[in-house]
TIRO-403801 format. One record per residue (C-alpha): residue number from 1; residue in one letter; x negated, y, z negated. Coordinates in Angstrom, 1 decimal. Each point is the difference from the previous one (the first is absolute). Layout:
<pts>
seq: NUM; type: A; xx: X; yy: Y; zz: Z;
...
</pts>
This chain:
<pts>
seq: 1; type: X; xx: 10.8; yy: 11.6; zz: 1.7;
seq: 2; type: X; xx: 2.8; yy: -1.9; zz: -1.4;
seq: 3; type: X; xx: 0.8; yy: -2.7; zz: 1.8;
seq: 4; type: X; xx: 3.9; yy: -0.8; zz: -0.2;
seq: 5; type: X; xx: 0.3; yy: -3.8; zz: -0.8;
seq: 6; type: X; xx: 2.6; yy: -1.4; zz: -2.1;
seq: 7; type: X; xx: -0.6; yy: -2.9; zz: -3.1;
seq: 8; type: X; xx: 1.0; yy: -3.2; zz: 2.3;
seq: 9; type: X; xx: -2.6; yy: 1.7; zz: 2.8;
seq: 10; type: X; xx: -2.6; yy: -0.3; zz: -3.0;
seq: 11; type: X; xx: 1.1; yy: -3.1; zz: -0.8;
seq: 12; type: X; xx: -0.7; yy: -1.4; zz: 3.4;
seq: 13; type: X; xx: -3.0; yy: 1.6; zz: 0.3;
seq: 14; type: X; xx: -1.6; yy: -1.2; zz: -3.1;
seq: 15; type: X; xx: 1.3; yy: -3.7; zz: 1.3;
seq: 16; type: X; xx: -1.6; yy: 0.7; zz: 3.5;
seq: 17; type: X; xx: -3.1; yy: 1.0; zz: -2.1;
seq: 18; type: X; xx: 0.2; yy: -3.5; zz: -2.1;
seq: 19; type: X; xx: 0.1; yy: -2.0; zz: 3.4;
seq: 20; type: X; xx: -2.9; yy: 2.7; zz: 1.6;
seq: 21; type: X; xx: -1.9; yy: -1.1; zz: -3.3;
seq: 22; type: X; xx: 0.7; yy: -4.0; zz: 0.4;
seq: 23; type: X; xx: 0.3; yy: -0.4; zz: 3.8;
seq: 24; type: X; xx: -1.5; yy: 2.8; zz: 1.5;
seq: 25; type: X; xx: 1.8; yy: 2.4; zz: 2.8;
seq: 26; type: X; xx: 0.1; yy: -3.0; zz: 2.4;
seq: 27; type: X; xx: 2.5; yy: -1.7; zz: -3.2;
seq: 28; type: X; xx: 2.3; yy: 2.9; zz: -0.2;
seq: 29; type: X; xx: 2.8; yy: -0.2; zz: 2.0;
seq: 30; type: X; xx: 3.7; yy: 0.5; zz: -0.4;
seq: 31; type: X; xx: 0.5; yy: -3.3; zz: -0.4;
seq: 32; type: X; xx: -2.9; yy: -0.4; zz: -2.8;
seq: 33; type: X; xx: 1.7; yy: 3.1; zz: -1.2;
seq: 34; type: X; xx: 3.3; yy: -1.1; zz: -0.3;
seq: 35; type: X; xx: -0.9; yy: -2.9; zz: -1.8;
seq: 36; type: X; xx: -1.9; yy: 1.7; zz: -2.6;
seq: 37; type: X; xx: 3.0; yy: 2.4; zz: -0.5;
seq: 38; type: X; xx: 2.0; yy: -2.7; zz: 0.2;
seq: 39; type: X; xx: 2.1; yy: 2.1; zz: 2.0;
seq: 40; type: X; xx: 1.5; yy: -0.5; zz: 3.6;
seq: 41; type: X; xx: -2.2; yy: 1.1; zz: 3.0;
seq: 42; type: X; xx: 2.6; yy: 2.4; zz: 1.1;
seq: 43; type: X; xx: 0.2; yy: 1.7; zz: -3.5;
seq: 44; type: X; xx: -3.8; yy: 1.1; zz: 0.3;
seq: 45; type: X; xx: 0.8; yy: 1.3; zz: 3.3;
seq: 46; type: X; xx: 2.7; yy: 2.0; zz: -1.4;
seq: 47; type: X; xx: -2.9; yy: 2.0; zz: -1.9;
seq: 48; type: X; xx: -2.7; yy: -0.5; zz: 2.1;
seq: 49; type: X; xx: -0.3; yy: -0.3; zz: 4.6;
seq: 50; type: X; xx: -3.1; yy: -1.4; zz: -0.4;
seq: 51; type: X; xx: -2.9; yy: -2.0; zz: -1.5;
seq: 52; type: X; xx: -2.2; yy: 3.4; zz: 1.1;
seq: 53; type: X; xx: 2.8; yy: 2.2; zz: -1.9;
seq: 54; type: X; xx: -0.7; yy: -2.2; zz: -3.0;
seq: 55; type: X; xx: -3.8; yy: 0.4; zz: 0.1;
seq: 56; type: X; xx: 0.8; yy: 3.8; zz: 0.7;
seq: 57; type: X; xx: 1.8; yy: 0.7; zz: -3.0;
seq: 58; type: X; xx: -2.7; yy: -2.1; zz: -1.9;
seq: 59; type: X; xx: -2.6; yy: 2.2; zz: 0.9;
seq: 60; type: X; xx: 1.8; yy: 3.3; zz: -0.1;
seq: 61; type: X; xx: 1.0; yy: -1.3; zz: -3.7;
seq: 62; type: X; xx: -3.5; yy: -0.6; zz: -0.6;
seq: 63; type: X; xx: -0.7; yy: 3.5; zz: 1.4;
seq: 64; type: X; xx: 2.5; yy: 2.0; zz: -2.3;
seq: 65; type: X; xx: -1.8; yy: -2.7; zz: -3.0;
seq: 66; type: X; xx: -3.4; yy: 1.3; zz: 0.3;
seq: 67; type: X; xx: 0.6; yy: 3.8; zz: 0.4;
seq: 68; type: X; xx: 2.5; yy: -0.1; zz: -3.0;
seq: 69; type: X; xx: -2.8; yy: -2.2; zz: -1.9;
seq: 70; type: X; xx: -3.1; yy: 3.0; zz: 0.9;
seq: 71; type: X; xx: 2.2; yy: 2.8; zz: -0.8;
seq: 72; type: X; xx: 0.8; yy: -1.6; zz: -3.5;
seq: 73; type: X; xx: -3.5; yy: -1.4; zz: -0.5;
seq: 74; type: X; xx: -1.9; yy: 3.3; zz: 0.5;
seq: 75; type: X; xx: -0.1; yy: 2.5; zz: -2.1;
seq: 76; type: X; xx: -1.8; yy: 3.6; zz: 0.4;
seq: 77; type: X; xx: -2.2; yy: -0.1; zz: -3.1;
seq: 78; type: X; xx: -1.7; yy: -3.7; zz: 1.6;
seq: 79; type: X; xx: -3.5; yy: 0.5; zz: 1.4;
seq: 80; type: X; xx: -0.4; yy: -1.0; zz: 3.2;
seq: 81; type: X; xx: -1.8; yy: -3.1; zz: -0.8;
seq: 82; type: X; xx: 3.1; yy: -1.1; zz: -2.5;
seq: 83; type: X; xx: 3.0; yy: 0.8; zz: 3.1;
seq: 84; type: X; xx: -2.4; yy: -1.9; zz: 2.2;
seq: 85; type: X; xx: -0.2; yy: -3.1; zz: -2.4;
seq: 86; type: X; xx: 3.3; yy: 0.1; zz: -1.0;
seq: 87; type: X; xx: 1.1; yy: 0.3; zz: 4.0;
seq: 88; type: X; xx: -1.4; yy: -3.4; zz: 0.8;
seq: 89; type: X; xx: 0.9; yy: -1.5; zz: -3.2;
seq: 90; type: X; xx: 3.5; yy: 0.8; zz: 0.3;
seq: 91; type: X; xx: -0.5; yy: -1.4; zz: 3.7;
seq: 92; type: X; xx: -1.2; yy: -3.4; zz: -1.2;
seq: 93; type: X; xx: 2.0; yy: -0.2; zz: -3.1;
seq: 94; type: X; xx: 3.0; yy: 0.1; zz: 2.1;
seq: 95; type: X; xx: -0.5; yy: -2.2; zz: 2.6;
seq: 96; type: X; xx: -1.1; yy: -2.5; zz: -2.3;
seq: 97; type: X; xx: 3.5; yy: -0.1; zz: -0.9;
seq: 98; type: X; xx: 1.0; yy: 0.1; zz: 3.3;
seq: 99; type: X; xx: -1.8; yy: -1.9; zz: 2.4;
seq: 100; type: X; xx: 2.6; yy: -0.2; zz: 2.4;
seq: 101; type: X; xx: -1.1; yy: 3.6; zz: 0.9;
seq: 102; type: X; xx: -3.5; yy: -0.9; zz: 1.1;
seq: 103; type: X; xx: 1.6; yy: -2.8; zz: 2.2;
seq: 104; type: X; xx: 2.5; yy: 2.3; zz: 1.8;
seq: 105; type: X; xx: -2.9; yy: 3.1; zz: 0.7;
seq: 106; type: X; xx: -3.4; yy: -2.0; zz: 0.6;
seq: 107; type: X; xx: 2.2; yy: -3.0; zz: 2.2;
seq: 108; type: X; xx: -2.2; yy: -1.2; zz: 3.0;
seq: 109; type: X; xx: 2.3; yy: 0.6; zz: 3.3;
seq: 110; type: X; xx: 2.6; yy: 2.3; zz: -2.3;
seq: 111; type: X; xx: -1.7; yy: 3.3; zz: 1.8;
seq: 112; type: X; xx: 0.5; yy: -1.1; zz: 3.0;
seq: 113; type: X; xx: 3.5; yy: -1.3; zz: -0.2;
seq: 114; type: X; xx: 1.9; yy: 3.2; zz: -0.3;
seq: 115; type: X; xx: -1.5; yy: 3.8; zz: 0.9;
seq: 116; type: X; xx: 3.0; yy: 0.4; zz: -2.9;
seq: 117; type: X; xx: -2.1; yy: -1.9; zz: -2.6;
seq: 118; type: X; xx: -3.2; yy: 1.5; zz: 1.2;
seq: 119; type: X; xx: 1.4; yy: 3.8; zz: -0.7;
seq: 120; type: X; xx: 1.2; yy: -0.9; zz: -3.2;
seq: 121; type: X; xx: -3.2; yy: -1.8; zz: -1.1;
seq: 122; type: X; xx: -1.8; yy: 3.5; zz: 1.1;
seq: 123; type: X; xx: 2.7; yy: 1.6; zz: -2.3;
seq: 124; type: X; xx: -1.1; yy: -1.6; zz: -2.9;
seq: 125; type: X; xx: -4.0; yy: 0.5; zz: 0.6;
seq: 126; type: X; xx: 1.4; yy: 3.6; zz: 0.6;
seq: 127; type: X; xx: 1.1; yy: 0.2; zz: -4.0;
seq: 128; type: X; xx: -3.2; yy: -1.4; zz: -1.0;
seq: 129; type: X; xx: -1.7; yy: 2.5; zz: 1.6;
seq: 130; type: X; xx: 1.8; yy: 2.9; zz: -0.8;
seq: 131; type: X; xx: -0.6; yy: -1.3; zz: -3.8;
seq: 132; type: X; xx: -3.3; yy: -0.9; zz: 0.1;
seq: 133; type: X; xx: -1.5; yy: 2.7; zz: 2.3;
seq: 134; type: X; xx: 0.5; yy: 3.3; zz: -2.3;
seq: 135; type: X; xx: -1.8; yy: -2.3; zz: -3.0;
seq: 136; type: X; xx: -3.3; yy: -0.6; zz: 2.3;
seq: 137; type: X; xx: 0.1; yy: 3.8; zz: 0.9;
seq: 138; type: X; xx: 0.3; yy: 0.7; zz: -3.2;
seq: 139; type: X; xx: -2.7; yy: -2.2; zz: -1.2;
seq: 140; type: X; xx: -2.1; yy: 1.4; zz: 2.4;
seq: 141; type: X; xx: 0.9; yy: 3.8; zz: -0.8;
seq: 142; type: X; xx: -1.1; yy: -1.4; zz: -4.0;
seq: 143; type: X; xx: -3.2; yy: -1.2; zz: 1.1;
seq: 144; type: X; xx: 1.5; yy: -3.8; zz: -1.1;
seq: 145; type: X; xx: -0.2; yy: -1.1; zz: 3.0;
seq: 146; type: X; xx: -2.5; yy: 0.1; zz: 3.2;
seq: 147; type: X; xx: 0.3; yy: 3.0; zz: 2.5;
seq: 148; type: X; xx: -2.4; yy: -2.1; zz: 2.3;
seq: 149; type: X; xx: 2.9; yy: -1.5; zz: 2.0;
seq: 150; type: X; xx: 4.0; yy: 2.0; zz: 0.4;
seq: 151; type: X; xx: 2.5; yy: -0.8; zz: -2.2;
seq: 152; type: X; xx: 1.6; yy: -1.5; zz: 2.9;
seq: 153; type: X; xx: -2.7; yy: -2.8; zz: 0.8;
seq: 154; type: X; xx: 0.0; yy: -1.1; zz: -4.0;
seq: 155; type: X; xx: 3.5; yy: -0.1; zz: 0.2;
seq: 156; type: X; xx: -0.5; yy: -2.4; zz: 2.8;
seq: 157; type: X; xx: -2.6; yy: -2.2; zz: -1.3;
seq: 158; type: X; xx: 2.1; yy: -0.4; zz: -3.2;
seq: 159; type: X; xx: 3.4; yy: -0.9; zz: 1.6;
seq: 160; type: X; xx: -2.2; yy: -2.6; zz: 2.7;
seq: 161; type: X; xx: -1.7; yy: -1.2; zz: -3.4;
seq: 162; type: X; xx: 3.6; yy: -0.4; zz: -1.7;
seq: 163; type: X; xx: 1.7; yy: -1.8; zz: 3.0;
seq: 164; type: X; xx: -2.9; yy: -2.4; zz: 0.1;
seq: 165; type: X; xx: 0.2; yy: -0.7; zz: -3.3;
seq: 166; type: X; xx: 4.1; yy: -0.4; zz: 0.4;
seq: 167; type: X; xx: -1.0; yy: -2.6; zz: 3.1;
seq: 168; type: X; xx: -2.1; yy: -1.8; zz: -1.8;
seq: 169; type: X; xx: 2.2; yy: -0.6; zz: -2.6;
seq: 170; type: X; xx: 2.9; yy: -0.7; zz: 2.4;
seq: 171; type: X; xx: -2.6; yy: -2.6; zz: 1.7;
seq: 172; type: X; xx: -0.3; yy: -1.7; zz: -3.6;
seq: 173; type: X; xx: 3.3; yy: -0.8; zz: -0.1;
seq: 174; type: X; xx: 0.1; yy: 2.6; zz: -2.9;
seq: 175; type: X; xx: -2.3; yy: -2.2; zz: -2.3;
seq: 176; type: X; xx: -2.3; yy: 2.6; zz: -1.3;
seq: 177; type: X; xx: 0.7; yy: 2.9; zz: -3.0;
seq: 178; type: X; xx: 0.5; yy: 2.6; zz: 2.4;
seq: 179; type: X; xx: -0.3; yy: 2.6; zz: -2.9;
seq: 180; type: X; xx: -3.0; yy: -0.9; zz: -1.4;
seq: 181; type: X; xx: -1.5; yy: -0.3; zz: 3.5;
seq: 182; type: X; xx: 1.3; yy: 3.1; zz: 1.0;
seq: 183; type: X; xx: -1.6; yy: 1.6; zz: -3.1;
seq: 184; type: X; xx: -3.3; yy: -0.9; zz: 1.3;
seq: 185; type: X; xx: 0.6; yy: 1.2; zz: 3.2;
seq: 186; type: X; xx: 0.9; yy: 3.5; zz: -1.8;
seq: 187; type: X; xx: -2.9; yy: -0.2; zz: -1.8;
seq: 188; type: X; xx: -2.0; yy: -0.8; zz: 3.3;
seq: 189; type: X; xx: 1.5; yy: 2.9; zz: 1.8;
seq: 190; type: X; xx: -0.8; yy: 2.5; zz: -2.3;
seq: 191; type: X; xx: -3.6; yy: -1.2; zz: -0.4;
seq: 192; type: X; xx: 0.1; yy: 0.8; zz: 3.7;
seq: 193; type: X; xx: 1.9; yy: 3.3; zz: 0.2;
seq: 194; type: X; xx: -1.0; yy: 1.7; zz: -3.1;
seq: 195; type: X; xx: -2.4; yy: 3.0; zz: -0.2;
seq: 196; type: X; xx: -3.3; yy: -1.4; zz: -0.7;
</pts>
């Protein structure tokens, strides 16, 4: 899954991501761009076509992020209930420090912009899933977690719990501890999912 992007790329990405954060996607443009790089228009062209190819690599960055984050943050000897905590946790701890992430996947009109933008958002839900699926099975197989629904439709009321929660937050203008509320949603899920 390594996605080839050289240290200037990352550098304009993580600018695009500063101006995502202050202006929204409406504010980033080349132009915008440029001026935050303080670099010619033409010379972000020469390492990027296109605003899209911009948000692109953001989000296949992002991608490569979290399934690098999951495979160090879980370990075989965690129970099911610890990998699920520290899942989310690691989620939320890392976009607190990088908001510009929640602006670029959970932007109104950003779906529909670019069928290019839309695949690569799937991509990224994909890693979630394939990390946080085998945990609820395994929950489930340990008698952690409820067999009264599939894995699959848990996995899918806690990633639509954890993109509301993201939206919110975007919504608040990023005003909110989104750790400590994310702790409670934890804590709310697995009042809901555990074995009773």
């Amino acid at each position: 899954m390594k996605a080839m992007i050289s240290n200037r790329q990352l550098e304009i990405v993580a600018a695009a991501g500063r101006i995502l954060t202050a202006s929204g996607v409406s504010g980033l443009t080349i132009k915008n761009l440029a001026k935050e790089m303080k670099f010619s228009e033409s010379a972000i062209y020469r390492h990027f076509a296109s605003k899209e190819d911009i948000i692109i690599a953001m989000l296949e960055f992002l991608a490569q992020n979290i399934d690098e984050r999951f495979n160090k943050a879980i370990t075989t000897n965690q129970t099911p209930e610890e990998k699920f905590i520290l899942l989310l946790q690691n989620q939320f701890s890392f976009f607190k420090t990088n908001p510009h992430f929640v602006v670029a996947v959970f932007s109104d009109g950003l779906l529909e912009a670019s069928t290019r933008i839309n695949e690569t958002i799937h991509k990224i839900m994909g890693v979630k899933m394939k990390h946080l699926l085998p945990v609820l099975k395994e929950g489930q197989q340990n008698k952690i977690f409820t067999n009264a629904i599939s894995a699959e439709d848990l996995m899918h009321i806690v990633m639509g719990t954890f993109r509301l929660q993201m939206f919110k937050w975007r919504v608040a203008k990023f005003q909110f501890d989104i750790e400590r509320s994310g702790d409670k949603m934890i804590q709310s899920i697995l009042i809901l999912i555990k074995s009773k």
